[in-house]
C-alpha positions, 0 to 999 in steps of 0.5 A, a space after each residue: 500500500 505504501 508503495 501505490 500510495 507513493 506512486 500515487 502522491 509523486 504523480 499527482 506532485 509532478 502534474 501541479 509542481 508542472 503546473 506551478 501549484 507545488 515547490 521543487 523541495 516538496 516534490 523531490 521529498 515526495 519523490 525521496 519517499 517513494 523511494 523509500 517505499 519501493 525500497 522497503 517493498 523490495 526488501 518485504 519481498 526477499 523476505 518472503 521469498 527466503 521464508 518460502 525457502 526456509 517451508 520447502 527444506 524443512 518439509 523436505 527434511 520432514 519427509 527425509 526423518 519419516 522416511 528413515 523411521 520408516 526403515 527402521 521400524 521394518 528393520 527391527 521388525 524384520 530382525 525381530 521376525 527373523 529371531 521368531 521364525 514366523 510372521 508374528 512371535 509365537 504363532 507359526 505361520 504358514 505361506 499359502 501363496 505369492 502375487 509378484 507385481 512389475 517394478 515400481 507397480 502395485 495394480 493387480 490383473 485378472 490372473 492376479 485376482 484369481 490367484 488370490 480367490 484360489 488362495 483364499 479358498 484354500 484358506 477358507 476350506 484349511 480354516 486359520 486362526 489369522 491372516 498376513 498379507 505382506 507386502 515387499 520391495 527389491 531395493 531399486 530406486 523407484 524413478 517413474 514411480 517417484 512422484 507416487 511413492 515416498 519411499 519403496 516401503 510406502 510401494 510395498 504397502 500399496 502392493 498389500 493393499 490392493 491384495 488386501 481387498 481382493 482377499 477380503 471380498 472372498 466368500 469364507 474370508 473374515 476380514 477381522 482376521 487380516 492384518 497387513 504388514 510391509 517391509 520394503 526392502 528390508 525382507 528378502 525372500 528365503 529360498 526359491 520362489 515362482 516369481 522369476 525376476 520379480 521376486 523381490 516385488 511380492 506379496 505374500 499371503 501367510 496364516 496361522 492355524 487354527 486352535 487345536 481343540 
């Protein structure tokens, strides 16, 4: 406002100072605060601009701090897993079946969902105490994927989720008794497996048994 107000002042002293109604000193000091102005408004803006700056680090190092706690949560879930044997301390979980996905995706395709219905058959004819969908990374950067993605353990919940869904829509399956877990990276697979390249880029379906009477 103190710019325009300025501007505005130093116009209307120029017109009557041309036409002899205001002195030479009267308009050189309008002119002086109008500098000032502009001066001042140049400065309002910088510090805008560094305030915007200062917002864009700190969000960055934000999500840089989540993303480390991220892989530490499933590091020392992975550890702790591994010293159990099992998905879960003190059950013994069993694998029923993988779904592997193309590098930096998580859409499932109709082989896919079908898969999923058999396994969840399976299960439902086995009968379980609880169900494990587990979602895993490989190690890659995500790229492309980026944008979609924070993180590779993010990619690997998205991966459980959408199998998730289809497995809970399957008659027999109790949607109380699944829980969804995801290890990015962290939790290579033990052994052979059917996935062929993609092996790293999995979701495994586990269950524990049911009570024995």
């Amino acid at each position: 406002m103190g710019f325009r107000r300025g501007l505005a002042v130093i116009t209307a002293a120029w017109l009557v100072w041309g036409a002899g109604c205001v002195s030479e000193e009267e308009y050189y000091q309008v002119r002086e605060q109008l500098e000032i102005e502009q001066q001042r408004s140049r400065e309002d803006g910088k510090r805008r601009r560094e305030l915007e700056l200062l917002v864009e680090t700190l969000g960055k190092r934000l999500r840089l701090a989540e993303l480390e706690r991220d892989q530490a949560r499933s590091k020392l879930a992975a550890r702790e897993s591994a010293r159990s044997g099992g998905s879960d301390t003190g059950r013994e979980w069993r694998l029923v079946g993988s779904i592997y996905f193309d590098a930096g995706r998580d859409s499932l395709t109709d082989t896919d969902r079908a898969k999923i219905a058999a396994i969840a058959r399976e299960i439902a004819q086995n009968g379980a105490a609880e169900i494990s969908v587990e979602g895993h990374s490989d190690p890659s950067p995500l790229g492309r994927s980026q944008g979609q993605y924070l993180s590779n353990m993010h990619l690997s919940a998205a991966r459980a989720l959408a199998v998730y869904h289809v497995l809970v829509a399957q008659p027999g399956i109790a949607p109380e008794k699944v829980s969804v877990r995801a290890y990015g990276e962290f939790r290579p697979p033990a052994g052979q497996t059917d996935g062929g390249p993609n092996a790293l880029r999995r979701v495994e379906i586990r269950c524990s048994p049911p009570p024995r009477d």
